[in-house]
C-alpha positions in Angstrom: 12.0 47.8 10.5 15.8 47.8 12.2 17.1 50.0 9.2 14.4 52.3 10.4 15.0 52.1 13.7 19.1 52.9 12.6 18.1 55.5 10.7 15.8 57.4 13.8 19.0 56.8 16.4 21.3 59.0 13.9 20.4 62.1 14.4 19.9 61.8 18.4 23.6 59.7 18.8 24.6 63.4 16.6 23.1 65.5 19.9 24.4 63.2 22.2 28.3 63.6 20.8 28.5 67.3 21.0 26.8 67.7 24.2 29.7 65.3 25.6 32.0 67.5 23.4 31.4 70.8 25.3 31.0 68.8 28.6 34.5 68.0 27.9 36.2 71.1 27.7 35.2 72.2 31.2 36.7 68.7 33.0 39.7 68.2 34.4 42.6 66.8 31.4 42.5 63.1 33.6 38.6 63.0 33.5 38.5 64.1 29.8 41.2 61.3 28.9 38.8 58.4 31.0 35.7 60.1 29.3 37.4 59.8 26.1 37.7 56.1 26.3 34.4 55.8 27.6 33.4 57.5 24.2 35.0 55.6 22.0 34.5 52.2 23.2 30.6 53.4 22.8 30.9 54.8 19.5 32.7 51.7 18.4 30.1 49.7 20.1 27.3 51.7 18.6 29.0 51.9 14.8 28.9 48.0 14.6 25.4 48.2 15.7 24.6 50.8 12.7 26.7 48.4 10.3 24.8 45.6 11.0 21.2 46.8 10.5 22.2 48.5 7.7 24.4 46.3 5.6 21.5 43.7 4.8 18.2 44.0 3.8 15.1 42.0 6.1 11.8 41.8 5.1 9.4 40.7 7.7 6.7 39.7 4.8 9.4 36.5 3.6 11.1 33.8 4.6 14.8 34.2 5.5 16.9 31.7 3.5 19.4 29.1 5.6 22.0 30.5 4.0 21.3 34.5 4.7 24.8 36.1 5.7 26.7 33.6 4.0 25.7 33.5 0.4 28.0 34.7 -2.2 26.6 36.3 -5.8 26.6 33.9 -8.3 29.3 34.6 -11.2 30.6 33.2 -14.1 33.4 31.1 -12.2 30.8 29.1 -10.3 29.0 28.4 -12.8 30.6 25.2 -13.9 30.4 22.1 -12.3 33.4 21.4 -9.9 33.9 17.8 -11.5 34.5 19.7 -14.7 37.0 22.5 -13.3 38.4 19.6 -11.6 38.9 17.9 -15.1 40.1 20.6 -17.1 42.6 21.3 -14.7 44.2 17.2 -15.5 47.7 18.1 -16.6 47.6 14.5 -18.5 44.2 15.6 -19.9 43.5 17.1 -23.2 40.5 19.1 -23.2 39.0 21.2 -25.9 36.4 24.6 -25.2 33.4 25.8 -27.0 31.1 28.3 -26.5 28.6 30.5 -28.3 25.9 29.9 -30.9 24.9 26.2 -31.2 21.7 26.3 -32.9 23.5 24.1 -36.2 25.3 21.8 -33.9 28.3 23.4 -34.8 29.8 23.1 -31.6 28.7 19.9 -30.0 25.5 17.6 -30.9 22.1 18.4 -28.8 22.1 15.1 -27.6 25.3 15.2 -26.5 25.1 18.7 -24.3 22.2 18.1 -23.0 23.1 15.1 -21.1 26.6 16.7 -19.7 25.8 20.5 -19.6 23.0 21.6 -17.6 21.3 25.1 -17.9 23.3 26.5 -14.7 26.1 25.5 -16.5 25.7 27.7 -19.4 23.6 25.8 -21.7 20.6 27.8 -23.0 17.6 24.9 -23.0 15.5 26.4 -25.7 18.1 28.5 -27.6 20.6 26.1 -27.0 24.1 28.6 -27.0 26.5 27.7 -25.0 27.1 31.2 -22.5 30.6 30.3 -21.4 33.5 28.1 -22.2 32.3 24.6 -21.9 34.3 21.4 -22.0 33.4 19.2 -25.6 33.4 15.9 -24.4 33.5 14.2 -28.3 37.1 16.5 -28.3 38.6 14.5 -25.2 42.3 13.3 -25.5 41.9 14.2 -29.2 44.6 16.8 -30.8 43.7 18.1 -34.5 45.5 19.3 -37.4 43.1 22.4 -38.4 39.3 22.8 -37.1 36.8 25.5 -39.2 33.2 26.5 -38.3 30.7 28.1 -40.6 27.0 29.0 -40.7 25.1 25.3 -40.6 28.3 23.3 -41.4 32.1 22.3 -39.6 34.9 20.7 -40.4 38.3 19.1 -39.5 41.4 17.2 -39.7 42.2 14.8 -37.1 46.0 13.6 -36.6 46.0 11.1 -39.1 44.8 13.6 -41.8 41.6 12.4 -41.9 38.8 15.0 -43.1 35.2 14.8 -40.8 32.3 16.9 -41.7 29.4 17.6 -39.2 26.6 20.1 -38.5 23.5 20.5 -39.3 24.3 21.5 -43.1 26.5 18.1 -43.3 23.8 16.0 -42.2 20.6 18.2 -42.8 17.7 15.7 -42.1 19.3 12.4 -43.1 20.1 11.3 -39.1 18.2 12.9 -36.8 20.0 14.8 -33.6 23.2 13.3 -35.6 26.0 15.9 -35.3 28.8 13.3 -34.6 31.4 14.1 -37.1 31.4 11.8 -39.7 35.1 10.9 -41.8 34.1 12.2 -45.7 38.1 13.3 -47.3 40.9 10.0 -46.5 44.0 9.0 -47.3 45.0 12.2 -48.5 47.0 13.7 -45.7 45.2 17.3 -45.2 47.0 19.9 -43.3 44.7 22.3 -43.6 40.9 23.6 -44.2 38.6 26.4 -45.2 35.2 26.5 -45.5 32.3 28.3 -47.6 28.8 27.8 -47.8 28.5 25.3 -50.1 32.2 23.7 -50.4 35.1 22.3 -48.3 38.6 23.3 -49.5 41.7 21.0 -48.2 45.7 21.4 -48.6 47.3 18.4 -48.2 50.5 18.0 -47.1 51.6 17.7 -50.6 50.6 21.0 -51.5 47.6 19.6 -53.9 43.9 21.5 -53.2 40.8 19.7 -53.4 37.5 20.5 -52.8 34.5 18.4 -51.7 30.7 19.1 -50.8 29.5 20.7 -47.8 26.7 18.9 -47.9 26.6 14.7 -47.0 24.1 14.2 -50.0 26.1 15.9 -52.7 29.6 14.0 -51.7 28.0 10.7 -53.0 29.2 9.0 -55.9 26.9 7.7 -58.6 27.8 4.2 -60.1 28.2 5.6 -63.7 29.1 9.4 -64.3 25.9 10.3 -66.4 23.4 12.2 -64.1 20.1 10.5 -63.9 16.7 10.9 -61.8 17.2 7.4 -60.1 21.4 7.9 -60.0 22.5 5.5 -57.5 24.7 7.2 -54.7 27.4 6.0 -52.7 27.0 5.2 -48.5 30.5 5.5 -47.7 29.4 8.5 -45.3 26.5 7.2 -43.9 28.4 4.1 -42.8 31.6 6.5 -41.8 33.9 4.6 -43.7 34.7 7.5 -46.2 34.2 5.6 -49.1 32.7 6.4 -52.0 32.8 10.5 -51.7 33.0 12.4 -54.6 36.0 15.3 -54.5 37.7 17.6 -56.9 41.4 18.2 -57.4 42.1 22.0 -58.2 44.9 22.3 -60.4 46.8 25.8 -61.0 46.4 27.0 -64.7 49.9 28.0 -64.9 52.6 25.6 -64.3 54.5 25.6 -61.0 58.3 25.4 -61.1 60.0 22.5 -59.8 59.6 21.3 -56.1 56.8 24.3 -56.1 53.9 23.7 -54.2 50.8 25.4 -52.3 51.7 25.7 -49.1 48.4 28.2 -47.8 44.5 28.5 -48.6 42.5 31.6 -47.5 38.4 31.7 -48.0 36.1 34.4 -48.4 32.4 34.3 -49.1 32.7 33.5 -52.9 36.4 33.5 -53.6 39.6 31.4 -52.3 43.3 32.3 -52.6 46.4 30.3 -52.4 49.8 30.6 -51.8 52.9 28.5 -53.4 56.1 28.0 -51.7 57.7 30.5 -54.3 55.7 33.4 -52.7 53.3 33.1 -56.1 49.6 34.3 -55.4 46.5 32.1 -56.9 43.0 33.0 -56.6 39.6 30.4 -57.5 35.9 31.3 -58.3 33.6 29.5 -55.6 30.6 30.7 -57.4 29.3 33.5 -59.9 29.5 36.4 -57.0 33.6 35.5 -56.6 34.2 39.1 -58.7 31.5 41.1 -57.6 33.7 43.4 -55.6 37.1 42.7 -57.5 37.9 40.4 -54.9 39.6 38.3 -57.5 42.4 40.1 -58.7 41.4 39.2 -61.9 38.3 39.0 -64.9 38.4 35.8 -66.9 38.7 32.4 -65.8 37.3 29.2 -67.4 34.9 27.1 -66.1 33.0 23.6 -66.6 30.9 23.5 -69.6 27.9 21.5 -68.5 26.7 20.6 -71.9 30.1 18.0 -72.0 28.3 16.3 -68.7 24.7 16.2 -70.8 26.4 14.0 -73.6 28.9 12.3 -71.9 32.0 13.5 -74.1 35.3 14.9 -72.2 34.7 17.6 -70.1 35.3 21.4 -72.3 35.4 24.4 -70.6 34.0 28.2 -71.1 35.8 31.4 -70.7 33.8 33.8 -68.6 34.8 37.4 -67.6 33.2 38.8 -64.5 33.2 42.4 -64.4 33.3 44.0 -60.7 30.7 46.1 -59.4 32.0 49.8 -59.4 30.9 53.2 -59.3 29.2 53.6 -62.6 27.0 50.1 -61.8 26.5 51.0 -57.9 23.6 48.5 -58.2 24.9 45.6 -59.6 22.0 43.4 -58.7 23.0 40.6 -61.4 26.2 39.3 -62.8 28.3 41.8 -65.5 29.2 39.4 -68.5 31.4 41.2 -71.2 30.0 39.7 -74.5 32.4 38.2 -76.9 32.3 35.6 -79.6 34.5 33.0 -77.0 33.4 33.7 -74.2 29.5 32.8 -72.3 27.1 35.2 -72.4 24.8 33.4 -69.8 25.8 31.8 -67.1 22.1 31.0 -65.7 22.1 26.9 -66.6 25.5 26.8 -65.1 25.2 25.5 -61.3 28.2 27.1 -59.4 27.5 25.3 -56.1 29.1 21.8 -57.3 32.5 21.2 -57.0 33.1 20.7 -60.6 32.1 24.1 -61.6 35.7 25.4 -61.8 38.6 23.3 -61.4 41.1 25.3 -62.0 43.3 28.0 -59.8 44.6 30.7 -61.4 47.9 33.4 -60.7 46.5 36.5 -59.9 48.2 39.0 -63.0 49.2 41.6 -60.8 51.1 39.7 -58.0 53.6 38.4 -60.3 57.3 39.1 -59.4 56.2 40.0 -55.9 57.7 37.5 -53.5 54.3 37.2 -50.9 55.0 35.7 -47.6 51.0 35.3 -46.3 47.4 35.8 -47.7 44.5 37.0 -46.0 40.8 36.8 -47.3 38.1 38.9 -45.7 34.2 37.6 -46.5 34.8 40.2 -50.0 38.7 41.3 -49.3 41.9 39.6 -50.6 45.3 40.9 -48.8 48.7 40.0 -49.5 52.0 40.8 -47.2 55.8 40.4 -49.0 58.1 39.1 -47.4 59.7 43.1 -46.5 56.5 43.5 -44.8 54.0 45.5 -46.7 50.8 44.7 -47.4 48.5 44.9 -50.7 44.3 44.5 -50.6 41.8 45.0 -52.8 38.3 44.0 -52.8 34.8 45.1 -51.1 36.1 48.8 -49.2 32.9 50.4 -48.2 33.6 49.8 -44.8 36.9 51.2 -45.2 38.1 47.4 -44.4 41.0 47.6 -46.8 42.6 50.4 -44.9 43.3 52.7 -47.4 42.4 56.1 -45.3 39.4 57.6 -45.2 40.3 60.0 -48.3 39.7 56.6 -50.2 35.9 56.3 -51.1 35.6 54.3 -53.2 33.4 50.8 -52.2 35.6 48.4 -54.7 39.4 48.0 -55.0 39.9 46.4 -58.3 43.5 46.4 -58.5 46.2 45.4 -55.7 47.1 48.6 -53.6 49.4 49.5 -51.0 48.1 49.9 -47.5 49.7 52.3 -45.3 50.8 51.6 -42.2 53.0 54.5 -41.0 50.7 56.8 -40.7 50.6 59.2 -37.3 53.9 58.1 -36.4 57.6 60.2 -36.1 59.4 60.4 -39.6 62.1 57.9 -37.9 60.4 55.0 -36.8 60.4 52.1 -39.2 57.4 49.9 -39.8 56.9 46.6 -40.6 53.9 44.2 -40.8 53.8 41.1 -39.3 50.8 39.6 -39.8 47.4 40.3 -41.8 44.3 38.5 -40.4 40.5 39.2 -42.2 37.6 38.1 -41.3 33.7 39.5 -42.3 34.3 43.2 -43.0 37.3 43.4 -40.4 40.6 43.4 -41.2 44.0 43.4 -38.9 47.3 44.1 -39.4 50.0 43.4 -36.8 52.8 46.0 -36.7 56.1 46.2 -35.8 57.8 49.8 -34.6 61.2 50.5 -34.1 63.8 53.1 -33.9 67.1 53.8 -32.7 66.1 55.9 -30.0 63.4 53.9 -28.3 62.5 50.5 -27.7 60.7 48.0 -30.3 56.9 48.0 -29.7 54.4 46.4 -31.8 51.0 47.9 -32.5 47.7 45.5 -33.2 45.9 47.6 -35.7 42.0 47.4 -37.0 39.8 48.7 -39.7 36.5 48.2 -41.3 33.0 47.8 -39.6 33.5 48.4 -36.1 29.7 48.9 -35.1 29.6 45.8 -32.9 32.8 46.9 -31.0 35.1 44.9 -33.4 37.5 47.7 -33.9 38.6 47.1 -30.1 39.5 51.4 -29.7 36.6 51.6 -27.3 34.1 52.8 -30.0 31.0 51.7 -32.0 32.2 52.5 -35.4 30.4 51.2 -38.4 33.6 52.9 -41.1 37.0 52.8 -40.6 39.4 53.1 -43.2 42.1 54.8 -40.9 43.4 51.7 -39.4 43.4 52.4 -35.4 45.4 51.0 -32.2 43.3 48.0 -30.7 43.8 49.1 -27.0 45.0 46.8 -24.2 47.3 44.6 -26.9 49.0 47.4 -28.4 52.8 49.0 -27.8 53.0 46.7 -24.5 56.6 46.2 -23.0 58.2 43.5 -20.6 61.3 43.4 -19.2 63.6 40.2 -20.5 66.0 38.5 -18.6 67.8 37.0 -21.2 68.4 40.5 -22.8 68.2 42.5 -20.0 65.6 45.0 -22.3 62.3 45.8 -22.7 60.8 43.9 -25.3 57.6 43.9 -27.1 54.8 41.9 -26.2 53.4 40.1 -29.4 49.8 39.0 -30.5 50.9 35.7 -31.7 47.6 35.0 -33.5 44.7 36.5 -34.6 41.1 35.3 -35.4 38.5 37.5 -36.6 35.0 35.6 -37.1 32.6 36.7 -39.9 29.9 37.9 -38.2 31.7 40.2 -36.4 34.0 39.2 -33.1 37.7 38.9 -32.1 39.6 36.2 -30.2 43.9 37.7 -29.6 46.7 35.3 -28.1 49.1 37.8 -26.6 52.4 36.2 -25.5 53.5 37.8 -22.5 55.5 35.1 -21.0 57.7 34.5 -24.7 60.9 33.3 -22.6 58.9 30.7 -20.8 58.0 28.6 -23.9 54.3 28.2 -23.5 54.7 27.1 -20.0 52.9 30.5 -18.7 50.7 30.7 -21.3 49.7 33.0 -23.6 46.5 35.5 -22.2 43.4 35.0 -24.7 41.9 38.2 -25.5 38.1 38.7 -26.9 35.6 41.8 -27.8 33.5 42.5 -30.1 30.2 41.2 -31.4 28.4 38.9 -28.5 24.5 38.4 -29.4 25.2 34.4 -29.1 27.6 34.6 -25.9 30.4 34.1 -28.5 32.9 36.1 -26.2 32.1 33.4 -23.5 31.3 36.1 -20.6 28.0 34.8 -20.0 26.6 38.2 -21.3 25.1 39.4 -24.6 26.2 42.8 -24.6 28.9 43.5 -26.9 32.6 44.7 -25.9 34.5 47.6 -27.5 37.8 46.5 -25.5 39.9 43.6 -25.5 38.8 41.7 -22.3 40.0 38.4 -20.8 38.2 35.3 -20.9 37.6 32.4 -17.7 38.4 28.7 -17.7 36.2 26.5 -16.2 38.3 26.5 -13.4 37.8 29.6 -12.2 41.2 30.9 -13.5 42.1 33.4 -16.7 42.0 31.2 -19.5 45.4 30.9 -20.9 46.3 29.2 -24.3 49.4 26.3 -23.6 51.8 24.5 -25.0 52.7 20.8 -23.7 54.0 17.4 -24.8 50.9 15.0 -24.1 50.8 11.8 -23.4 49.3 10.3 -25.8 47.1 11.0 -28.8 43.5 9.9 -29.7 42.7 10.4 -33.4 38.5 10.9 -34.1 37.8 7.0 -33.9 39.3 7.2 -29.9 42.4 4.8 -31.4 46.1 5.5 -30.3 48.1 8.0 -32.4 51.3 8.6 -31.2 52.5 9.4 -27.7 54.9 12.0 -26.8 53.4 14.5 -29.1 54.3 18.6 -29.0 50.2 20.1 -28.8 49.6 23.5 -28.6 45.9 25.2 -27.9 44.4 27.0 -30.8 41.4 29.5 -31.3 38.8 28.9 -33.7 36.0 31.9 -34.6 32.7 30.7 -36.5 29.1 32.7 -37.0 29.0 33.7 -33.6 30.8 31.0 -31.8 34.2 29.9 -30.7 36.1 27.3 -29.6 40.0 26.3 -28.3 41.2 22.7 -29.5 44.4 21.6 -29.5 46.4 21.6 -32.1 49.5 19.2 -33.5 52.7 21.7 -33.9 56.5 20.3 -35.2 
């Protein structure tokens, strides 16, 4: 009703200012100047008026809240609890994120959120995602070694070395609502994990591999070694004592030199690769699809002969040879076995989701003599980066996700090859990779320019399936084998006062998930030694919140991501207090933590992390 009535007084306020206009011009100069005043004060007067009726909707046909004229829009900062903002902002506090797809209990057990995250604060009630980056109570004081997500299943190392399993694929139905991480792998001093569907793979500090179940019920141990119907299994995990689980050592088929060691372990969807302190390259079968796509690096391997289990004689082994899917088999709906008098022809009674189906890891053939520095393993990609900075892939390619150009075609990469990372820039600027990161059907390489000319920049780069945003260049693509500038992280400069030159600013890590999304530390306070920060960046995929904006809209551009304060979230480094290992007993005090991203099927988290 006022808006109208603003609205009708427009057009005769409009008559009324230019008939004092004319009446103006024919008044003396000291009777214009008072009439002048006169005007203003009541077009001021009459302006405000306007304002006010029309800045705000009122309905006479409803209520009009207590708060009207004061309310502010709800946004993602307010949605967290101020108790919570307050804690997360504890200096002497160590606090660990998560957000995105809970549905597995993943992230944090049912029971668990709902009693300390209510639905204003982010938590879906029937879906049960997380929409933005929410304290994890169970993570409290605690500082890991390595944490990994998958599908139904998680895992980590706590600062004792300790291995715990949970999610809904660790426990399944055995303890209802149970998602409290249970300890499974002890005493042997893990470093580091990687998980696949079926298997967990730990380094040890040692440099040995093992691999144990993913799931609770096939880690027990049976009392004698002959499989039965009524086998008796161990309860070490059920009682959390980590007793009693059943794990397998992988030992390299070719010998390792003297104080040689496996320093590294990258997982894909079927294969794993390794990496010894020599700069040698090692690659192991998870199951019968670990060649499908020549993601191997190699054809024949040995594995387990079950028939030794059957009668109870010493283990033998079979020689297989997996033949990759390629252009002449574009099908290549069932495994590709050559025949051969010693090798299997069938490998349909052999179970590949145990660990004892291949125990072995083996050098990939074409990697020897090159001195590798890092290994990256996309969900059907294998990468390798020397130590002089260039980088080799093969694998899966028919998302272009090796970055071979897009004048390369072909979907499988069966043999190491050279990606190039100079292309589209002057004859004289010298590159050099970094870092190589894969995840899914994404792949990133990290980039170093320089020249004599200009100052040292360094260039994010991304190929591969892009249709969820992933490729961060501000387009949907689902093929790029060209790969392309991320924008917002690439060729950035800062001015150093130590040097007194521009410097680059450098993604310091990298995490691709596999379903499709990208979480970027970019260190742009380097001379402050964590005590800025280092800005977290995200895009990509978000149908489970996974990028933590509240949204589920997807994001073609690196973005920045909110505490629960409020405030940018920014990953930190800090000496803390003290220590809690997964059992809420004492470590150490005095310990150098720094906060680390994790990426799983549409979810994420920030724990911290033991560094030195």
């Amino acid at each position: 009703m006022f808006r109208r009535a603003g609205q009708n007084f427009q057009p005769h306020l409009r008559r009324l200012h230019q008939q004092a206009r004319q009446a103006a011009v024919s008044i003396p100069r000291t009777q214009r100047n008072a009439a002048t005043t006169v005007a203003l004060a009541s077009g001021i007067t009459v302006g405000s008026y306007l304002w006010y009726v029309n800045s705000q909707k009122i309905y006479n046909d409803t209520d009009v809240p207590a708060s009207a004229g004061h309310a502010t829009p709800p946004t993602p900062q307010t949605k967290l609890t101020t108790v919570e903002a307050k804690s997360w902002d504890d200096p002497n506090a160590l606090h660990s994120l998560v957000w995105g797809s809970n549905k597995t209990e993943t992230l944090e057990s049912y029971k668990v959120l709902d009693s300390n995250v209510s639905l204003s604060e982010g938590a879906n009630e029937r879906e049960k995602d997380i929409r933005h980056p929410t304290i994890a109570t169970w993570l409290d004081n605690v500082a890991l070694r390595d944490m990994q997500l998958h599908s139904r299943h998680a895992a980590c190392v706590d600062a004792r070395g300790d291995v715990y399993q949970w999610g809904d694929g660790f426990l399944g139905p055995v303890l209802e609502g149970g998602a409290k991480p249970v300890p499974t792998l002890k005493g042997k001093n893990i470093v580091k994990l990687q998980l696949t569907e079926f298997k967990v793979y730990a380094l040890s500090a040692s440099g040995k591999v093992y691999v144990l179940a993913a799931d609770a019920l096939d880690q027990a141990t049976p009392v004698n070694k002959l499989p039965t119907n009524n086998s008796w299994f161990g309860t070490g995990w059920l009682l959390g004592n980590g007793k009693n689980i059943q794990y397998q050592e992988l030992a390299p088929k070719e010998n390792l030199s003297w104080n040689e060691k496996f320093i590294s372990i990258m997982a894909g969807d079927n294969h794993l690769l390794a990496l010894t302190s020599k700069g040698r390259a090692f690659a192991h079968p998870v199951n019968k699809q670990a060649n499908r796509f020549g993601q191997l690096g190699f054809r024949s391997f040995e594995v387990t002969d079950p028939a030794g289990a059957i009668v109870g004689t010493k283990s033998e082994t079979l020689k297989v040879e997996l033949l990759p899917k390629t252009k002449q088999d574009p099908s290549a709906k069932s495994i590709r076995i050559t025949p051969s008098s010693d090798m299997a022809a069938d490998l349909s009674n052999i179970n590949d989701s145990t660990i004892h189906w291949c125990t072995h890891l083996f050098e990939i053939p074409a990697l020897r003599g090159v001195d590798v520095s890092q290994i990256a393993a996309g969900g059907r990609t294998s990468f390798a980066r020397t130590l002089t900075g260039r980088v080799l892939g093969w694998g899966a390619n028919e998302y272009g996700q090796i970055g071979l150009g897009a004048n390369v075609t072909l979907d499988t990469i069966t043999v190491p090859t050279e990606v190039i990372l100079w292309r589209m820039v002057p004859a004289n600027t010298r590159s050099k990779c970094l870092s190589v990161t894969a995840g899914g059907d994404l792949t990133s390489f990290t980039v170093e320019r320089s020249n004599d000319s200009t100052p040292t920049t360094t260039d994010l780069l991304m190929c591969g399936n892009g249709q969820s945003g992933g490729l961060g260049n501000n387009t949907y693509t689902s093929s790029q084998g060209n790969p392309v500038r991320v924008k917002n992280v690439s060729g950035l400069l800062q001015y150093s006062d130590r040097t007194k030159q521009l410097e680059p600013i450098t993604p310091t890590e990298v995490v691709i998930s596999p379903t499709g999304h990208v979480l970027v530390a970019l260190d742009s306070s380097a001379e402050s030694h964590g005590v800025g920060g280092q800005d977290l960046m995200v895009w990509g995929k978000n149908y489970d919140y996974e990028l933590g904006n509240g949204k589920k809209s997807s994001l073609a551009m690196p973005a920045t991501l909110d505490a629960p304060d409020g405030e940018r979230l920014m990953l930190m480094k800090k000496k803390a207090r003290e220590v809690l290992d997964l059992k809420g007993k004492v470590w150490k005090r005095n310990v150098a933590v720094a906060q680390q991203v994790v990426a799983g099927y549409g979810n994420s988290a920030v724990y911290w992390k033991i560094v030195g």
